[in-house]
PyMOL Python script that loads the backbone (N, CA, C, O; Angstrom):
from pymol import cmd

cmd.read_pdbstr("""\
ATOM      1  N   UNK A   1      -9.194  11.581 -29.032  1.00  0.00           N
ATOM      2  CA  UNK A   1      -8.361  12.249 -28.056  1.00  0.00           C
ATOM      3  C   UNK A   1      -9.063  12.204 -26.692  1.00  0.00           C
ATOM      4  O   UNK A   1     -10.101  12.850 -26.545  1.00  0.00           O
ATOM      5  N   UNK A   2      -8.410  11.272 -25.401  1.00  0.00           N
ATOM      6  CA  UNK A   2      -9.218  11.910 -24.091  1.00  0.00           C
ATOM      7  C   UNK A   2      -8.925  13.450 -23.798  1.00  0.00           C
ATOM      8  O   UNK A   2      -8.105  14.289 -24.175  1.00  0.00           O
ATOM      9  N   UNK A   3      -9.891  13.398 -23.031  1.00  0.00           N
ATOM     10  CA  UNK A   3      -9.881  14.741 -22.155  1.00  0.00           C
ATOM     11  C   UNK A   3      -9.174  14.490 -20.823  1.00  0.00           C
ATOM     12  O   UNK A   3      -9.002  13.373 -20.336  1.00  0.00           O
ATOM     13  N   UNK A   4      -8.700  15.893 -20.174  1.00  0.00           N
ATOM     14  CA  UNK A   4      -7.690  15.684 -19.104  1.00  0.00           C
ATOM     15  C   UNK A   4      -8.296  14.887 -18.053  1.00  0.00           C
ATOM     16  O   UNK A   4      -7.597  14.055 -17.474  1.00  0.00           O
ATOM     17  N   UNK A   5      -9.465  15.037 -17.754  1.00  0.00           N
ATOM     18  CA  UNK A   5     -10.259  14.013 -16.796  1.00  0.00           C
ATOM     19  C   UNK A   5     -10.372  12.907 -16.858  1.00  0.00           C
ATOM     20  O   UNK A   5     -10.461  12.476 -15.709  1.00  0.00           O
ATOM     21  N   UNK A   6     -10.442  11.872 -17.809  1.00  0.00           N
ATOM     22  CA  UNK A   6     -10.253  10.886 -18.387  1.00  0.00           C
ATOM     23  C   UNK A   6      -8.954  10.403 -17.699  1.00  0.00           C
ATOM     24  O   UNK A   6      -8.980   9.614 -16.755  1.00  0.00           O
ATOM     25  N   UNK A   7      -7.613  11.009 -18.312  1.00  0.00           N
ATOM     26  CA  UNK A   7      -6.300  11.096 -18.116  1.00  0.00           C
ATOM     27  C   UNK A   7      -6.031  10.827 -16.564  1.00  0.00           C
ATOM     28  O   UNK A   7      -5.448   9.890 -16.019  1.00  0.00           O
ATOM     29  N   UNK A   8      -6.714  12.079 -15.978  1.00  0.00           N
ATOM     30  CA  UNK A   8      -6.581  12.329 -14.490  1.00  0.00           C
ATOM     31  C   UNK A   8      -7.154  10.588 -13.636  1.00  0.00           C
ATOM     32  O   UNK A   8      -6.498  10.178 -12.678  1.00  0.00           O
ATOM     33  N   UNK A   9      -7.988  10.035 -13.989  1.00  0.00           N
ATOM     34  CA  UNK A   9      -8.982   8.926 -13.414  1.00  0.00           C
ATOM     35  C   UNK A   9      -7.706   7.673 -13.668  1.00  0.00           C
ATOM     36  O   UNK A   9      -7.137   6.969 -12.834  1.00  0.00           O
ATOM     37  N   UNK A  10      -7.555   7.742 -15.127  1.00  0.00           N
ATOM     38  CA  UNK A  10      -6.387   7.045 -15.548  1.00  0.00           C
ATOM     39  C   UNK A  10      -5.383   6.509 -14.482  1.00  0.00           C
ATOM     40  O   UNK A  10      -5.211   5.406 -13.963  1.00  0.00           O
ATOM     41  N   UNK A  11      -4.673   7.968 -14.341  1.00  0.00           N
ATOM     42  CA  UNK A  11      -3.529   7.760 -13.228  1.00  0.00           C
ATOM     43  C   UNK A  11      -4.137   7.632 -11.877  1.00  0.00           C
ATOM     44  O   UNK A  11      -3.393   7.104 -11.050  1.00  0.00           O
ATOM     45  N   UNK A  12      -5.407   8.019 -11.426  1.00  0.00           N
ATOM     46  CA  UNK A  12      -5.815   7.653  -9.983  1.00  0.00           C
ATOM     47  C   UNK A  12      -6.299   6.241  -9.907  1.00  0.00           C
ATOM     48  O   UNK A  12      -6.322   5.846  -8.741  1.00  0.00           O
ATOM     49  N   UNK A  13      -6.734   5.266 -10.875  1.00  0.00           N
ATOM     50  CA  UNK A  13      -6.810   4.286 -10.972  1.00  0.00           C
ATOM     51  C   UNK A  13      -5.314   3.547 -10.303  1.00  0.00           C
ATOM     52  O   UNK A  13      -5.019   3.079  -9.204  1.00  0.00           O
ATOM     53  N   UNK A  14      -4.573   3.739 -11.641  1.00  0.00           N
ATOM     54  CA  UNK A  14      -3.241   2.943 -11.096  1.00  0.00           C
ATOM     55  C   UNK A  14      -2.313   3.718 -10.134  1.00  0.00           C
ATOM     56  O   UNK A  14      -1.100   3.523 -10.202  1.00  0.00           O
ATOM     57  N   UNK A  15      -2.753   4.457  -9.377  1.00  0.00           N
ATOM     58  CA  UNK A  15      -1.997   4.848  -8.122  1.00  0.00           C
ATOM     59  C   UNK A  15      -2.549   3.831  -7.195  1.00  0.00           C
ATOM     60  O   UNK A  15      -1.809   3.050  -6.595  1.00  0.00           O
ATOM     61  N   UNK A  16      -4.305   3.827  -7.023  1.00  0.00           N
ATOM     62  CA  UNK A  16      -4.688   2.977  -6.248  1.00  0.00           C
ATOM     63  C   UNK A  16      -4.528   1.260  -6.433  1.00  0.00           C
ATOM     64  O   UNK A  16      -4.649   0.382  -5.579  1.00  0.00           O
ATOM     65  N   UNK A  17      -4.268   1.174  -7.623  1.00  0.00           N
ATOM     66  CA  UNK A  17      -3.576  -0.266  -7.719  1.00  0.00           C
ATOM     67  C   UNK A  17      -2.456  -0.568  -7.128  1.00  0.00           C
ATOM     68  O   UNK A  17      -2.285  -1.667  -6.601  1.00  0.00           O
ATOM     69  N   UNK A  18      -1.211   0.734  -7.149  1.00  0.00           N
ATOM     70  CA  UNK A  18       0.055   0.447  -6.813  1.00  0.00           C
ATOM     71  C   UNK A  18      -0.044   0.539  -4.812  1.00  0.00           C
ATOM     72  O   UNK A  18       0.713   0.048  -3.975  1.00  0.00           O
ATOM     73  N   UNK A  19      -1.428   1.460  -4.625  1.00  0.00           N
ATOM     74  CA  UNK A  19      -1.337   1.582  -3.287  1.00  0.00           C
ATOM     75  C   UNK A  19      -1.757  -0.063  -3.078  1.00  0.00           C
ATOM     76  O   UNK A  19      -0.920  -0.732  -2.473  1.00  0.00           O
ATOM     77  N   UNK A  20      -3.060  -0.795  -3.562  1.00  0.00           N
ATOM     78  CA  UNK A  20      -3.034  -2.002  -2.834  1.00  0.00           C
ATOM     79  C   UNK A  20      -2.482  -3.112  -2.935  1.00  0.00           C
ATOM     80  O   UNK A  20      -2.654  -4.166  -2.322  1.00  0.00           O
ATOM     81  N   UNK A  21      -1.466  -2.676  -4.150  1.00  0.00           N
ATOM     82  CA  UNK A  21      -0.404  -3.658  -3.906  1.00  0.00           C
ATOM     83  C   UNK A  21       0.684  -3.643  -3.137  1.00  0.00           C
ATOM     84  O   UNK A  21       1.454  -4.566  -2.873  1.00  0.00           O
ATOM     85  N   UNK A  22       0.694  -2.568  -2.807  1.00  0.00           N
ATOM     86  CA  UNK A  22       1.670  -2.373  -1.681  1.00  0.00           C
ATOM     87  C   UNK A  22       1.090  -3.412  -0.524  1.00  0.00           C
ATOM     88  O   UNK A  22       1.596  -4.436  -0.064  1.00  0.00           O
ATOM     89  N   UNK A  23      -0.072  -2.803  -0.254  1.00  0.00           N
ATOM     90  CA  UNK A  23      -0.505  -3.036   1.126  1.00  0.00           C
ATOM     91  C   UNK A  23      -0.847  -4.229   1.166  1.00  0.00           C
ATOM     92  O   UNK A  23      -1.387  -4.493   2.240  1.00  0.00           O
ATOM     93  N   UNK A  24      -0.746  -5.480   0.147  1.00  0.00           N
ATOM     94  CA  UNK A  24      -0.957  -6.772  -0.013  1.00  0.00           C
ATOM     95  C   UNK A  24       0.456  -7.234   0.186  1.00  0.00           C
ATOM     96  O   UNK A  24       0.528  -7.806   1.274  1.00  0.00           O
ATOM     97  N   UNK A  25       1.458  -7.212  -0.359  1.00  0.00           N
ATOM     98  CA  UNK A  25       2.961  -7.497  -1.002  1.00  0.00           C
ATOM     99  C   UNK A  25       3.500  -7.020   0.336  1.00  0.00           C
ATOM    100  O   UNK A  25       3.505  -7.856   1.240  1.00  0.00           O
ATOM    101  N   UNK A  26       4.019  -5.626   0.631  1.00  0.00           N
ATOM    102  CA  UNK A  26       4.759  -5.531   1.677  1.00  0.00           C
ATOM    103  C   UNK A  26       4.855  -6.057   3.614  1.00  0.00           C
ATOM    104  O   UNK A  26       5.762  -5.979   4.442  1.00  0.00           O
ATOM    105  N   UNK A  27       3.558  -6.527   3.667  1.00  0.00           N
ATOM    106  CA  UNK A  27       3.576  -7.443   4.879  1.00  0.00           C
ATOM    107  C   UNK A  27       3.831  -8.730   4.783  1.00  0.00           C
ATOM    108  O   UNK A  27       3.652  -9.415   5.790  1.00  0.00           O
ATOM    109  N   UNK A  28       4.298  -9.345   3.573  1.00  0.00           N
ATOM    110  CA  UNK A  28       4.662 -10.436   3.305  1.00  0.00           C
ATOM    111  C   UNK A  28       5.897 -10.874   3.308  1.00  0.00           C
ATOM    112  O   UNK A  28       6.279 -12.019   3.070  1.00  0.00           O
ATOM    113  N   UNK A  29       6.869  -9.425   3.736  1.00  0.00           N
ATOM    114  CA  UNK A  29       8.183  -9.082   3.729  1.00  0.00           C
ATOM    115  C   UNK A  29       8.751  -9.623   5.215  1.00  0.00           C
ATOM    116  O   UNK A  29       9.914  -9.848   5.549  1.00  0.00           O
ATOM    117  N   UNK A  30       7.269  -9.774   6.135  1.00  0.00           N
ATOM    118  CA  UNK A  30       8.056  -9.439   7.903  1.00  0.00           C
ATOM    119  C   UNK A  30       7.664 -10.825   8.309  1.00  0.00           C
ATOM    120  O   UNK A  30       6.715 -11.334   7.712  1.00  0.00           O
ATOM    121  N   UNK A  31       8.303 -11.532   9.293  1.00  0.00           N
ATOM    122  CA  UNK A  31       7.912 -12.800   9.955  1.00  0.00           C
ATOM    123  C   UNK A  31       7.002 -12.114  11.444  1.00  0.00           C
ATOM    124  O   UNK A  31       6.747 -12.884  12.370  1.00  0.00           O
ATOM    125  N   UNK A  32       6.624 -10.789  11.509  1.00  0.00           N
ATOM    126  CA  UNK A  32       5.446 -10.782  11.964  1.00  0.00           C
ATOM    127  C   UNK A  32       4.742  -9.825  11.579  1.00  0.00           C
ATOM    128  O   UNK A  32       5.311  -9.118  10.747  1.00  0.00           O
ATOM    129  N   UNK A  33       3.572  -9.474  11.898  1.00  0.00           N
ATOM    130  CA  UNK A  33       2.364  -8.863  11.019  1.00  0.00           C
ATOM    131  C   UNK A  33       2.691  -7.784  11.426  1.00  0.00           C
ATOM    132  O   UNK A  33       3.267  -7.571  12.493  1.00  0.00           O
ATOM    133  N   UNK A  34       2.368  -7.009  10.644  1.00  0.00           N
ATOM    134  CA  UNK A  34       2.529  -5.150  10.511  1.00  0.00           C
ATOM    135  C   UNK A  34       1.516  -4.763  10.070  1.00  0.00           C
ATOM    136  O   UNK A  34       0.619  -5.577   9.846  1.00  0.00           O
ATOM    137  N   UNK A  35       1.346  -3.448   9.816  1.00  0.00           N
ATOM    138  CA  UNK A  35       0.374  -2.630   9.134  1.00  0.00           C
ATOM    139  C   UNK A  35       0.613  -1.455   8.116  1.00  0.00           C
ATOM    140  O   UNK A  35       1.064  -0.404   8.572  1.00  0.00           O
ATOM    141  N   UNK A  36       0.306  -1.567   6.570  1.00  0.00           N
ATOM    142  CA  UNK A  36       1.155  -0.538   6.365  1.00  0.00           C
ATOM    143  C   UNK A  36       0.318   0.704   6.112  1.00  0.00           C
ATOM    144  O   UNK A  36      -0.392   0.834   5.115  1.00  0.00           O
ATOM    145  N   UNK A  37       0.454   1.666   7.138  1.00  0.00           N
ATOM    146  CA  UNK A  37      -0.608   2.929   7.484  1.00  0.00           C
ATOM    147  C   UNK A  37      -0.561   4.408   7.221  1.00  0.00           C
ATOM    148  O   UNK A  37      -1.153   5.386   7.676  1.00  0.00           O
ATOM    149  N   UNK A  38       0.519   4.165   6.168  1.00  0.00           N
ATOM    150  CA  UNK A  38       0.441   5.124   5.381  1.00  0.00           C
ATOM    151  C   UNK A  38       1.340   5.331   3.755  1.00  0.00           C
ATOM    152  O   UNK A  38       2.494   4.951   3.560  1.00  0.00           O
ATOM    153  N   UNK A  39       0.624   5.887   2.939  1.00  0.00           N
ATOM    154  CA  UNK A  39       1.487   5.659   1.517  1.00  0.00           C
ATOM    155  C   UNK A  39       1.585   6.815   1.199  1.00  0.00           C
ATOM    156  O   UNK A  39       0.618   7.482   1.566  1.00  0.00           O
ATOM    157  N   UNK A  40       2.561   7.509   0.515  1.00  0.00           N
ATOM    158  CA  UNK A  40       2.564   8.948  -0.097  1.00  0.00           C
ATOM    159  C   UNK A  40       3.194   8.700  -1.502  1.00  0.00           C
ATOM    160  O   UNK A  40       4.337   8.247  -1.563  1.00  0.00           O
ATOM    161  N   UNK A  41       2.462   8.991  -2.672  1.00  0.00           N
ATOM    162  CA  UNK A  41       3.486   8.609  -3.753  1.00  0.00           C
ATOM    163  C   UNK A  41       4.214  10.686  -4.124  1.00  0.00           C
ATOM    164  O   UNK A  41       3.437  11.640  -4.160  1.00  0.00           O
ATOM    165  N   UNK A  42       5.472  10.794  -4.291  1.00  0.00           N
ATOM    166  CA  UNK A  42       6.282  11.789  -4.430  1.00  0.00           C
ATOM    167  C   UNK A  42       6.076  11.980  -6.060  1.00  0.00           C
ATOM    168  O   UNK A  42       6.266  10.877  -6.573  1.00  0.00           O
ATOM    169  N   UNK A  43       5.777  12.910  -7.004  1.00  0.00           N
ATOM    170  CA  UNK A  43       5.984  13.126  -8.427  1.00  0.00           C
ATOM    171  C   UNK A  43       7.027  13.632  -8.984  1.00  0.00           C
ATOM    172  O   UNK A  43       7.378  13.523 -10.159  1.00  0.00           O
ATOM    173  N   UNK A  44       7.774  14.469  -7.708  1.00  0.00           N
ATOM    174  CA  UNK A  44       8.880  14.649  -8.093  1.00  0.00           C
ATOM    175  C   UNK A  44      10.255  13.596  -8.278  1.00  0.00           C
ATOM    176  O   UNK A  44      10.996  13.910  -9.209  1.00  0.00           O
ATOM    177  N   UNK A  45      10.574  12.621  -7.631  1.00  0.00           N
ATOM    178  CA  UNK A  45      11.295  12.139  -7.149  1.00  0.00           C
ATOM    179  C   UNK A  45      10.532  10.700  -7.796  1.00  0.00           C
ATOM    180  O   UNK A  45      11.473   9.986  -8.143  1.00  0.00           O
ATOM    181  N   UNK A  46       9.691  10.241  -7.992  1.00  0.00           N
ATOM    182  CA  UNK A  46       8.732   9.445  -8.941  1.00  0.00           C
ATOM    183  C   UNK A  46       9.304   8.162  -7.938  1.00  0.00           C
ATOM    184  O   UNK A  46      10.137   7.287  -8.171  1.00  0.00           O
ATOM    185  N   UNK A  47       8.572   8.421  -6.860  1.00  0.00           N
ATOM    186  CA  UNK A  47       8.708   7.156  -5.644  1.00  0.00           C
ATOM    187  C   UNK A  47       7.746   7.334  -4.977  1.00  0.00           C
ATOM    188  O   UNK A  47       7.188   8.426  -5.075  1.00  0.00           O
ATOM    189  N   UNK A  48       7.318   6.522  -4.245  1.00  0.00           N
ATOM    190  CA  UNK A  48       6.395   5.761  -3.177  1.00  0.00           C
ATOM    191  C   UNK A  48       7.312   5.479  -2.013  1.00  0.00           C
ATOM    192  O   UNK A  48       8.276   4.721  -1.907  1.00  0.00           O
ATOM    193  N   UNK A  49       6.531   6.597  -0.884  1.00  0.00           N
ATOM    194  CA  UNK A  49       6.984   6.785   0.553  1.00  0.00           C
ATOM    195  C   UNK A  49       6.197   5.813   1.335  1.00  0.00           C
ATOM    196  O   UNK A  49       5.001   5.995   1.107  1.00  0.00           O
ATOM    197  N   UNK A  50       6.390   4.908   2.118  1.00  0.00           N
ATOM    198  CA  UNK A  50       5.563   4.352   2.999  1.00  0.00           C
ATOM    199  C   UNK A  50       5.529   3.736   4.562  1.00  0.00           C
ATOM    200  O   UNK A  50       6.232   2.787   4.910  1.00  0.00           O
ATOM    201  N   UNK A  51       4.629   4.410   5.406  1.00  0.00           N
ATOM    202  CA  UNK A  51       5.344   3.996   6.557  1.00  0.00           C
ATOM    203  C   UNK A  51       4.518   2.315   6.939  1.00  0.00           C
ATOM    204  O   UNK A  51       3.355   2.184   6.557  1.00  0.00           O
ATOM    205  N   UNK A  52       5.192   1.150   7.671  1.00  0.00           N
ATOM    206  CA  UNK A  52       5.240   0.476   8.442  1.00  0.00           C
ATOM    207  C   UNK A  52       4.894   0.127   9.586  1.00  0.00           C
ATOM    208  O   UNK A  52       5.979   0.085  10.166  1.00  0.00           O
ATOM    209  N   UNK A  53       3.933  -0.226  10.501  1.00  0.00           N
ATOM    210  CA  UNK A  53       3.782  -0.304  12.049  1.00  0.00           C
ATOM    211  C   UNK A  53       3.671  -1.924  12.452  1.00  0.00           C
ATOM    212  O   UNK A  53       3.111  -2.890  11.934  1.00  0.00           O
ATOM    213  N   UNK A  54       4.140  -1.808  13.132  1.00  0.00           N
ATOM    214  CA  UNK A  54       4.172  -3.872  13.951  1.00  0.00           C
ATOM    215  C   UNK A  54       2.548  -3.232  14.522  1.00  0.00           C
ATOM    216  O   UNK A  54       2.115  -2.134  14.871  1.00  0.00           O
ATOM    217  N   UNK A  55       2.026  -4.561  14.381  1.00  0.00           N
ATOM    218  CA  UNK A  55       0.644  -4.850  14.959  1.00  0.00           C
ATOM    219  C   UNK A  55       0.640  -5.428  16.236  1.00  0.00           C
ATOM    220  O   UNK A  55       1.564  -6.077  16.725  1.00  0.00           O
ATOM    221  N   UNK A  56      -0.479  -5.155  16.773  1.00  0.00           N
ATOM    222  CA  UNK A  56      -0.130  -5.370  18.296  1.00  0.00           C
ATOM    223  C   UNK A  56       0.080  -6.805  18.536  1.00  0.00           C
ATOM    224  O   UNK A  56       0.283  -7.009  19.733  1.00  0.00           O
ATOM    225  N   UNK A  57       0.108  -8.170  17.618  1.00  0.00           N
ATOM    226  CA  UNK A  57       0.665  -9.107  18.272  1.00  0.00           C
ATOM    227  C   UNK A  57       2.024  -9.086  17.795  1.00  0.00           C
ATOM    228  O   UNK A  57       2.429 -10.231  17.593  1.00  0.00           O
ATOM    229  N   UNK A  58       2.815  -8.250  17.560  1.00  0.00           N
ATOM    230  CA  UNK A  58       4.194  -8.193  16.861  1.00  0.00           C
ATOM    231  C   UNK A  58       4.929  -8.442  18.048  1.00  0.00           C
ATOM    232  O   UNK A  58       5.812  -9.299  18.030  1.00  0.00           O
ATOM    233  N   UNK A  59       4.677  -7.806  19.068  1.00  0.00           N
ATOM    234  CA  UNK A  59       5.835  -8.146  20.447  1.00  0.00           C
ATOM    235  C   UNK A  59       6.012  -9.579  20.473  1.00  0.00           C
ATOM    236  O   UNK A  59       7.010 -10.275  20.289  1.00  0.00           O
ATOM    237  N   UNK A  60       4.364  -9.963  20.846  1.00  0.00           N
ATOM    238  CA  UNK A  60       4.625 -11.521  21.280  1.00  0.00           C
ATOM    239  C   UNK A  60       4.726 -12.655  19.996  1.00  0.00           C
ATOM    240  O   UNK A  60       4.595 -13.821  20.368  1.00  0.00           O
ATOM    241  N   UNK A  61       4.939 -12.450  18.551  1.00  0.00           N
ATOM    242  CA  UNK A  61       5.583 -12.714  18.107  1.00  0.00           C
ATOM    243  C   UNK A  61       6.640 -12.841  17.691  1.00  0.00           C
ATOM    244  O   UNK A  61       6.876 -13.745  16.890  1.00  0.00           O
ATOM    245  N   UNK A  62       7.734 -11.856  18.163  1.00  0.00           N
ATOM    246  CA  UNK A  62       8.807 -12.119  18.039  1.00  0.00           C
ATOM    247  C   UNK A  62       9.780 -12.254  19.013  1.00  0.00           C
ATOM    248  O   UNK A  62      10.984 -12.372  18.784  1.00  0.00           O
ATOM    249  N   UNK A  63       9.177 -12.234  20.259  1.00  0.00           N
ATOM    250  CA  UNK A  63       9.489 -12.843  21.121  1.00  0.00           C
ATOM    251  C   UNK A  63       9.663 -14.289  21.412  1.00  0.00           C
ATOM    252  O   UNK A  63      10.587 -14.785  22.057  1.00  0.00           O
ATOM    253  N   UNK A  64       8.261 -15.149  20.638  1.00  0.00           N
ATOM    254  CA  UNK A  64       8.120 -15.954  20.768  1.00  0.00           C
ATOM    255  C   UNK A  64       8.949 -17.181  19.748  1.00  0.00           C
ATOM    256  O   UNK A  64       9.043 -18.396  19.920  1.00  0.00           O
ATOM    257  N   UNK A  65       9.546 -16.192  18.513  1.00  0.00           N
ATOM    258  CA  UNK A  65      10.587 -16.058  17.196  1.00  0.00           C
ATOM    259  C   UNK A  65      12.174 -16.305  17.790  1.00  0.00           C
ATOM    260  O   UNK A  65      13.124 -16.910  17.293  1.00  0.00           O
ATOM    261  N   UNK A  66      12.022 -15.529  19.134  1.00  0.00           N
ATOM    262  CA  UNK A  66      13.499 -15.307  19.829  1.00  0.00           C
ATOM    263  C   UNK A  66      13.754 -15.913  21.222  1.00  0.00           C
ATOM    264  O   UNK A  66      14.462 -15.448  22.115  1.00  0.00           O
ATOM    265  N   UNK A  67      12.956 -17.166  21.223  1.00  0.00           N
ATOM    266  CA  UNK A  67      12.833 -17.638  22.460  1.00  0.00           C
ATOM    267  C   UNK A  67      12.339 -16.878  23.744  1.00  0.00           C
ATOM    268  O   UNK A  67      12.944 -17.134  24.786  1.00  0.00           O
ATOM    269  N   UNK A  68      11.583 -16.213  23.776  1.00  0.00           N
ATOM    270  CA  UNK A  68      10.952 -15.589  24.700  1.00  0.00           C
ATOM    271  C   UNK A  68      11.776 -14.754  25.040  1.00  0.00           C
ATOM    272  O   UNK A  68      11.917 -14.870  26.258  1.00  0.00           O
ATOM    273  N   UNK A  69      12.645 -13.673  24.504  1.00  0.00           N
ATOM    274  CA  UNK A  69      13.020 -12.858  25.370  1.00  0.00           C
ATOM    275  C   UNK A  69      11.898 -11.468  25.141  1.00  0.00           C
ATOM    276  O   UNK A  69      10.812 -11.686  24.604  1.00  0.00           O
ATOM    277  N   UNK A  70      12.270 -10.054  25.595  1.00  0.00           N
ATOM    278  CA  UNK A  70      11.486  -9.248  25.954  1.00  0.00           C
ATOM    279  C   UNK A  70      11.542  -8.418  24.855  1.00  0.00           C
ATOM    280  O   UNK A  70      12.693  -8.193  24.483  1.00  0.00           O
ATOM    281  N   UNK A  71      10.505  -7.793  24.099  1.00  0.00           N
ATOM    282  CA  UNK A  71      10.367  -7.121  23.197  1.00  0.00           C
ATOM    283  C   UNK A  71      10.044  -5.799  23.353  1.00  0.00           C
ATOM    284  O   UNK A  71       8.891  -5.624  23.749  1.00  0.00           O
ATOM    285  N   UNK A  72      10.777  -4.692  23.143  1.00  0.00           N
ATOM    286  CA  UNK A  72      10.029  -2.949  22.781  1.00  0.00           C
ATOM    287  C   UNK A  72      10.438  -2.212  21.727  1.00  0.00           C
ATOM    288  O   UNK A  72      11.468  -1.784  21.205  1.00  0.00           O
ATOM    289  N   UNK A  73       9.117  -2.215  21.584  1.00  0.00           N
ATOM    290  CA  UNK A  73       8.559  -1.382  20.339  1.00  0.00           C
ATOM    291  C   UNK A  73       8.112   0.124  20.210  1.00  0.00           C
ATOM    292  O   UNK A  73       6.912   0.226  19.955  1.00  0.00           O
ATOM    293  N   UNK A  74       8.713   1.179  20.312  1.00  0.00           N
ATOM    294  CA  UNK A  74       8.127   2.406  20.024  1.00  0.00           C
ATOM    295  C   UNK A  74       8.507   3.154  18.826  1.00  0.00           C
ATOM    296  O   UNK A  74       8.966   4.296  18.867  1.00  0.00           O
ATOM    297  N   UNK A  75       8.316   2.519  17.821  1.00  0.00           N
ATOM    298  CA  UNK A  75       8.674   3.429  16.564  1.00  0.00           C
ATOM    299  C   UNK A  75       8.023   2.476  15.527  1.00  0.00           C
ATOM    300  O   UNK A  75       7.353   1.451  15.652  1.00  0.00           O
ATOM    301  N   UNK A  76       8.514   3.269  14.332  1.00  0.00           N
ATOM    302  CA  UNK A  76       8.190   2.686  13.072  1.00  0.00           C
ATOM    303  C   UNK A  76       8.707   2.194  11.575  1.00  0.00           C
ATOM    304  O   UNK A  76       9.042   3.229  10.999  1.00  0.00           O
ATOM    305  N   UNK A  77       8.814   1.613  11.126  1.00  0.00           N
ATOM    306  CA  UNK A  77       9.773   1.877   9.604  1.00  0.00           C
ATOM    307  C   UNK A  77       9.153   2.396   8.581  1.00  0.00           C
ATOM    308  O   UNK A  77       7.950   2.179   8.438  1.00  0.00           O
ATOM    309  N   UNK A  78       9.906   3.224   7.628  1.00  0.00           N
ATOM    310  CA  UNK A  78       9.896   4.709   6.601  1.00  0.00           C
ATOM    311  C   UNK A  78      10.267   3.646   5.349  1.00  0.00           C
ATOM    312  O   UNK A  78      10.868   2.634   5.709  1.00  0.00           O
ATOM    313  N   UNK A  79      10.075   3.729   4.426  1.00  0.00           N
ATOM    314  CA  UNK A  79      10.809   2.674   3.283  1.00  0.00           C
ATOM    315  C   UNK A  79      10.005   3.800   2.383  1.00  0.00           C
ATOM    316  O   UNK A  79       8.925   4.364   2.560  1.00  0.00           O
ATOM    317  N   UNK A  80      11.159   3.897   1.173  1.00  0.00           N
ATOM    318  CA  UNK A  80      10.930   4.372   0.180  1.00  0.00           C
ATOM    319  C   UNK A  80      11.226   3.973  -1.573  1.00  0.00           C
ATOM    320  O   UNK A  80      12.304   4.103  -2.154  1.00  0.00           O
ATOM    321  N   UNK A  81      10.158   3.555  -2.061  1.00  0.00           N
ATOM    322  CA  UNK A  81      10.505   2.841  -3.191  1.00  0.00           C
ATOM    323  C   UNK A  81      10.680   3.621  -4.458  1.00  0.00           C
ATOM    324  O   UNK A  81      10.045   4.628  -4.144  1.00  0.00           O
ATOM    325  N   UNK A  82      11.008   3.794  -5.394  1.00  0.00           N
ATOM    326  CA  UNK A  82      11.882   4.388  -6.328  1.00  0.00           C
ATOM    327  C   UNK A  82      11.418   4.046  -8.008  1.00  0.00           C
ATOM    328  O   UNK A  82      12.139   3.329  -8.701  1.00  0.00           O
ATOM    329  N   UNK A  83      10.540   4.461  -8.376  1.00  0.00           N
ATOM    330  CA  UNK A  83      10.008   4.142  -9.954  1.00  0.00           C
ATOM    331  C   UNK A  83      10.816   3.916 -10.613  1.00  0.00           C
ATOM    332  O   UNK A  83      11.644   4.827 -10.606  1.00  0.00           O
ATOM    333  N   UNK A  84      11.199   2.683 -11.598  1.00  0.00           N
ATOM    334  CA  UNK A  84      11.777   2.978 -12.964  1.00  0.00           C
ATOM    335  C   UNK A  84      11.213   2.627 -14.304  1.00  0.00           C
ATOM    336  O   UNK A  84      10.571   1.593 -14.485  1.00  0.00           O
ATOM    337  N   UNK A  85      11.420   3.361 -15.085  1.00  0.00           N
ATOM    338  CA  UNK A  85      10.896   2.741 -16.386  1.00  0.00           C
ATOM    339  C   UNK A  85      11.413   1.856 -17.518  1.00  0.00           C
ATOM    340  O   UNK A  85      12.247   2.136 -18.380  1.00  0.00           O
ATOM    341  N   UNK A  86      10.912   1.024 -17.376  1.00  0.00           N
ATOM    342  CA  UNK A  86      11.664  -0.081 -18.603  1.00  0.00           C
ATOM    343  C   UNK A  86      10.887   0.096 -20.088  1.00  0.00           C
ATOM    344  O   UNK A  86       9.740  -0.218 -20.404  1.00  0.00           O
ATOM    345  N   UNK A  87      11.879   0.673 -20.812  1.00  0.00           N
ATOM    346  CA  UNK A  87      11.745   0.789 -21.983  1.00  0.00           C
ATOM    347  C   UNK A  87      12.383  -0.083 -23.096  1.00  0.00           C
ATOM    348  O   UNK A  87      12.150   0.160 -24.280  1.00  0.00           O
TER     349      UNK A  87
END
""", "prot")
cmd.dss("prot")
cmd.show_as("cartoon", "prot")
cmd.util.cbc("prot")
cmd.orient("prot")
């Protein structure tokens, strides 16, 4: 039988797996580089909150994506992913 500590390491293990797979996988999503700078996993709701930021060559990449027109950026994207279990 483990003990709850055991258990506890268990799940902090594969949280931090699911965090760096995030943070590997989801910038692979954008045709320009981002950062993803923050993760919250929810237990209630058994999802992964995560915010998004364009990196500072993001302007002049997608500018340069859109024929040079002018790029602004003051915000961020929220994405929230959603656990399921396959049984």
């Amino acid at each position: 039988m483990t003990s709850l500590n055991e258990e506890m390491a268990d799940v902090q293990t594969e949280i931090d797996r699911v965090r760096d797979r995030i943070r590997t996988d989801v910038p692979t999503l954008f045709k320009f580089d981002v950062t993803v700078s923050q993760i919250e996993y929810n237990a209630t709701n058994n999802s992964v909150t995560l915010t998004v930021e364009p990196s500072s060559n993001a302007r002049t990449q997608i500018s340069d994506e859109f024929g040079g027109v002018r790029v602004k950026m003051e915000d961020q994207l929220t994405f929230e992913f959603q656990f399921s279990s396959q049984e």
